[in-house]
C-alpha positions as CSV (number, residue, x, y, z in Angstrom):
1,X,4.6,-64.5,-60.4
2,X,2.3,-63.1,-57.9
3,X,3.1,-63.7,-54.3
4,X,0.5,-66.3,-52.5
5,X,0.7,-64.5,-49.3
6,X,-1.8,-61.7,-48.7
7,X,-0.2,-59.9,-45.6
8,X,3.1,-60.0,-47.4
9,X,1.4,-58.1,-50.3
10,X,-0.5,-55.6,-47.7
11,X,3.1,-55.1,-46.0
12,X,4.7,-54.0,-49.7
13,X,1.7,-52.0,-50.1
14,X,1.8,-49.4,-47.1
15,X,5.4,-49.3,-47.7
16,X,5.2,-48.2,-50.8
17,X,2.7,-45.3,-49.7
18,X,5.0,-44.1,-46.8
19,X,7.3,-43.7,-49.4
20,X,5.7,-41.4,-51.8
21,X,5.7,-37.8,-51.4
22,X,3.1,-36.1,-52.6
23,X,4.5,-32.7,-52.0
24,X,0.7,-31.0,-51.2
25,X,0.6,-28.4,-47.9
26,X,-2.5,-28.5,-46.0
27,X,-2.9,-24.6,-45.0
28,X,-4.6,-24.8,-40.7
29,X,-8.3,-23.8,-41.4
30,X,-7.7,-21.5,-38.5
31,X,-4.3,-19.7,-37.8
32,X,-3.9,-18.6,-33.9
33,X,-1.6,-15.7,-32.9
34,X,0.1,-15.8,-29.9
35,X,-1.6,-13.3,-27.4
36,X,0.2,-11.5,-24.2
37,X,-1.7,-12.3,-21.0
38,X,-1.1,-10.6,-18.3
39,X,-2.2,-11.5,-14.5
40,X,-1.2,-8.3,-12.3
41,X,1.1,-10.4,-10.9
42,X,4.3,-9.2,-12.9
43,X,5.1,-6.7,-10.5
44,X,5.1,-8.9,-7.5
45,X,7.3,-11.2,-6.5
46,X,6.0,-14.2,-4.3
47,X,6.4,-14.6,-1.2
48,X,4.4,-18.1,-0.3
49,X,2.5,-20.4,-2.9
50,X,0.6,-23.4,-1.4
51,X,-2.3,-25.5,-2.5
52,X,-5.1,-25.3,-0.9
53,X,-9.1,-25.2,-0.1
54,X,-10.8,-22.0,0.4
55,X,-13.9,-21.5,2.0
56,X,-16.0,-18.2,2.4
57,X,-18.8,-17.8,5.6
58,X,-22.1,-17.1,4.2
59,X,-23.7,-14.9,6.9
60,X,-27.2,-15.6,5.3
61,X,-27.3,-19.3,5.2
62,X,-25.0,-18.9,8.6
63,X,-23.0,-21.6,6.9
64,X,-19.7,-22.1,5.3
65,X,-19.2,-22.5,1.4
66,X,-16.9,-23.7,-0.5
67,X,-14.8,-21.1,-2.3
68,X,-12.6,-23.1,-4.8
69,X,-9.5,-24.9,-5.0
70,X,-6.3,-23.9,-6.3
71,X,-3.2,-21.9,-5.1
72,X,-2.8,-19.1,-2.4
73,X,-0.5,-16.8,-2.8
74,X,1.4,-14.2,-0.5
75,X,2.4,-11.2,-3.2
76,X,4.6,-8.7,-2.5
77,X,5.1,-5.5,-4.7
78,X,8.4,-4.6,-6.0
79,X,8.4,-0.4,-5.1
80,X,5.6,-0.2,-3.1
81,X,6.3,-3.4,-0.6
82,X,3.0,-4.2,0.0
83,X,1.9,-7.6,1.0
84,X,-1.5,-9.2,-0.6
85,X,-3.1,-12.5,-0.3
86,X,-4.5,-13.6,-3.6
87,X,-5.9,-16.9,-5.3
88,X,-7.5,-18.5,-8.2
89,X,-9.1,-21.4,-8.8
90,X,-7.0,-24.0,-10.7
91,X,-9.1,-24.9,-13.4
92,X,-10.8,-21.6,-14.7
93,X,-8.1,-18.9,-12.8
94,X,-11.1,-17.6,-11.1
95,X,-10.4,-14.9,-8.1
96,X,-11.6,-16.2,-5.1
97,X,-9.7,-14.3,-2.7
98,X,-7.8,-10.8,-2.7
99,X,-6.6,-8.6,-0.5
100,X,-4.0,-6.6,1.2
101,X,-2.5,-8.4,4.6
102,X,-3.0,-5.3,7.0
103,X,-2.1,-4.4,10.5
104,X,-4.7,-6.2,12.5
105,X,-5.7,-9.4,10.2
106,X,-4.8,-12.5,12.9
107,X,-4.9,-15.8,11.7
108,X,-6.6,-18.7,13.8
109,X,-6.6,-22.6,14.2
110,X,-10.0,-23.7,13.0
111,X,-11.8,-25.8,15.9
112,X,-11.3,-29.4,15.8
113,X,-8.5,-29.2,12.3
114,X,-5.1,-29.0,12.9
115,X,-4.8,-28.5,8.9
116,X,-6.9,-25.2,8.6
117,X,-7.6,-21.8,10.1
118,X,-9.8,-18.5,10.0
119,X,-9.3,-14.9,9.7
120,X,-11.5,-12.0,8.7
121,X,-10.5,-9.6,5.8
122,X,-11.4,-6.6,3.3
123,X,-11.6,-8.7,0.3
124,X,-12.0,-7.6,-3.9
125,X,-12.2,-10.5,-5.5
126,X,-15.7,-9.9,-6.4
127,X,-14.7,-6.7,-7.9
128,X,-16.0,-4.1,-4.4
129,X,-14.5,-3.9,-1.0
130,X,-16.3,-6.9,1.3
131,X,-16.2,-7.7,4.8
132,X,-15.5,-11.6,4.7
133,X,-14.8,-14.4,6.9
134,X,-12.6,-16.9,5.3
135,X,-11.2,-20.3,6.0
136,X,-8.7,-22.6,4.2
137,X,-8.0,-25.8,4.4
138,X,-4.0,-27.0,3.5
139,X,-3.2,-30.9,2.6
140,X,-0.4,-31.3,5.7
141,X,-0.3,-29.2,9.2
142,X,3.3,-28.1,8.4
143,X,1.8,-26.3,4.9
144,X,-1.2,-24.4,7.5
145,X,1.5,-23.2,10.0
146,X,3.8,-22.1,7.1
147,X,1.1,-19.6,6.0
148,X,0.0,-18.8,9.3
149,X,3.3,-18.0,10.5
150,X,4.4,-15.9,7.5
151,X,1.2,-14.3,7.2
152,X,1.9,-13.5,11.6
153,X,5.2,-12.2,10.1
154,X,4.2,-9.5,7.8
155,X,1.4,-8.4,10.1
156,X,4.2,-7.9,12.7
157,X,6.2,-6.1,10.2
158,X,3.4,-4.0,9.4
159,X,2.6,-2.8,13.1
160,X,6.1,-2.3,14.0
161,X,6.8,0.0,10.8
162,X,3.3,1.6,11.7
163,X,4.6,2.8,15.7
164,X,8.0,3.6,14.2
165,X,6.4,6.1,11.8
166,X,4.1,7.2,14.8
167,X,6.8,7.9,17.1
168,X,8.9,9.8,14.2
169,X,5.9,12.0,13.6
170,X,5.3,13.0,17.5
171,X,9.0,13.7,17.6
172,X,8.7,15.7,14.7
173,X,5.5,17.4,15.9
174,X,7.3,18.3,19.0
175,X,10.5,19.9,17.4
176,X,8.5,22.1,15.2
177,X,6.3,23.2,18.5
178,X,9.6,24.1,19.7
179,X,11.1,26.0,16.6
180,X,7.7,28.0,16.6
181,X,7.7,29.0,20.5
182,X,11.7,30.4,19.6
183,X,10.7,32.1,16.6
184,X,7.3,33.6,18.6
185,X,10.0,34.5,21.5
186,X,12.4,36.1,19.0
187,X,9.6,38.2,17.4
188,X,7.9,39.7,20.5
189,X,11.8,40.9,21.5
190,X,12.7,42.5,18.2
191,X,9.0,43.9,18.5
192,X,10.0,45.4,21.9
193,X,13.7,46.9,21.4
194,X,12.9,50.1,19.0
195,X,10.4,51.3,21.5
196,X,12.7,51.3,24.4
197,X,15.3,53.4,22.3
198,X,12.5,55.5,21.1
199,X,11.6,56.9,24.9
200,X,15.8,57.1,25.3
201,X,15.7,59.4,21.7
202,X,12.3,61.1,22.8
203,X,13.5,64.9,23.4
204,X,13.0,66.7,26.9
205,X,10.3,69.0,25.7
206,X,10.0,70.2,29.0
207,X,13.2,71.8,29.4
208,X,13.0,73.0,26.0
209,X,10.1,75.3,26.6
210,X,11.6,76.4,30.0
211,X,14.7,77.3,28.7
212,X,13.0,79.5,25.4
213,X,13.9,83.1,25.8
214,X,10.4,85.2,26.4
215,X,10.7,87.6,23.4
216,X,7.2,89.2,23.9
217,X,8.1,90.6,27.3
218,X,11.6,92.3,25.8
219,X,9.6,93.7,22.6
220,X,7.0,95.3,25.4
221,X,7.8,99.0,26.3
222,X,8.6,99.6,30.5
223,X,6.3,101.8,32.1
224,X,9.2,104.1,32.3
225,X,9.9,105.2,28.9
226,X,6.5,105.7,28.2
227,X,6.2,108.5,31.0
């Protein structure tokens, strides 16, 4: 007897589907493979990561423009220890900013924005060494005076290391002036010594020749014997 109720018959229908294996394998039409990708970043461990909105000074248009958003980044290198400021937009990882923090980069409140600041810096993220203003903008003040203060801090850090090494060299500079004077000193007396005993050794030729018996006046015959 055949059931008067459509959506009853639907329901027995699509369960009876589900059930049935059909055991086929759809192959992908394209198989992917995983692939290594590698940033330059795996040798660095980080230091600082913040969100925020970079801006570059266009000296042209004597205007500021937009640089991109993402996260900046305060990288330090595992052996070599130095310190670089890089980041990428969020979306396409695009470089916008990197390069090394150096003695002499000082960071600045940006006039009238409590939540930004300026500096100036060698940067490569266009692929060559460029003069360039930047400024970034952070979502709260206490993000803008993190990075400003551990930026400050590595500078510091930097220029400290950088006398230190100074006043190592100059002292070292000053000790080997010193050894070479002694050594100079040392020669010139060594120099000097085997010509003093040479004029002691030198024999008194003088007396020598005074002292030499006159043989040609003995070998002469007197006056006498000859008469």
């Amino acid at each position: 007897m055949a059931s008067a109720d459509p959506e009853r018959h639907d329901e027995v229908a699509e369960t009876t589907a589900e059930d049935e294996d059909t055991g086929a394998q759809v192959a992908p039409i394209v198989r992917l493979e995983e692939v290594a990708v590698t940033t330059g970043e795996e040798d660095e461990d980080a230091l600082l990561d913040l969100k925020a909105k970079l801006y570059r000074f266009d000296k042209d248009g004597n205007q500021w423009k937009e640089r991109g958003t993402g996260n900046v980044k305060l990288l330090k290198h595992k052996e070599t220890g130095k310190v670089r400021l890089v980041m990428r937009q969020a979306k396409t990882l695009k470089i916008c900013a990197n390069h090394l923090v150096v003695p002499g980069i000082k960071m600045q409140e940006h006039a009238g924005n409590d939540k930004s600041c300026v500096w100036h810096a060698t940067d490569f993220s266009d692929g060559e060494l460029k003069d360039e203003m930047f400024a970034i903008r952070f979502g709260s003040v206490d993000n803008c005076k993190k990075f400003m203060e551990m930026v400050e801090t590595i500078v510091e850090s930097l220029e400290n290391k950088e006398e230190k090494d100074s006043e190592e060299a100059t002292s070292a500079a000053g000790l080997l002036e010193k050894l070479n004077v002694s050594e100079t000193k040392s020669d010139k007396e060594a120099g000097e010594a085997p010509a003093a005993k040479t004029e002691e050794e030198k024999p008194d030729t003088t007396k020598t020749e005074e002292e030499k018996p006159n043989t040609e006046k003995k070998d002469e015959p007197s006056a006498a014997s000859q008469a």
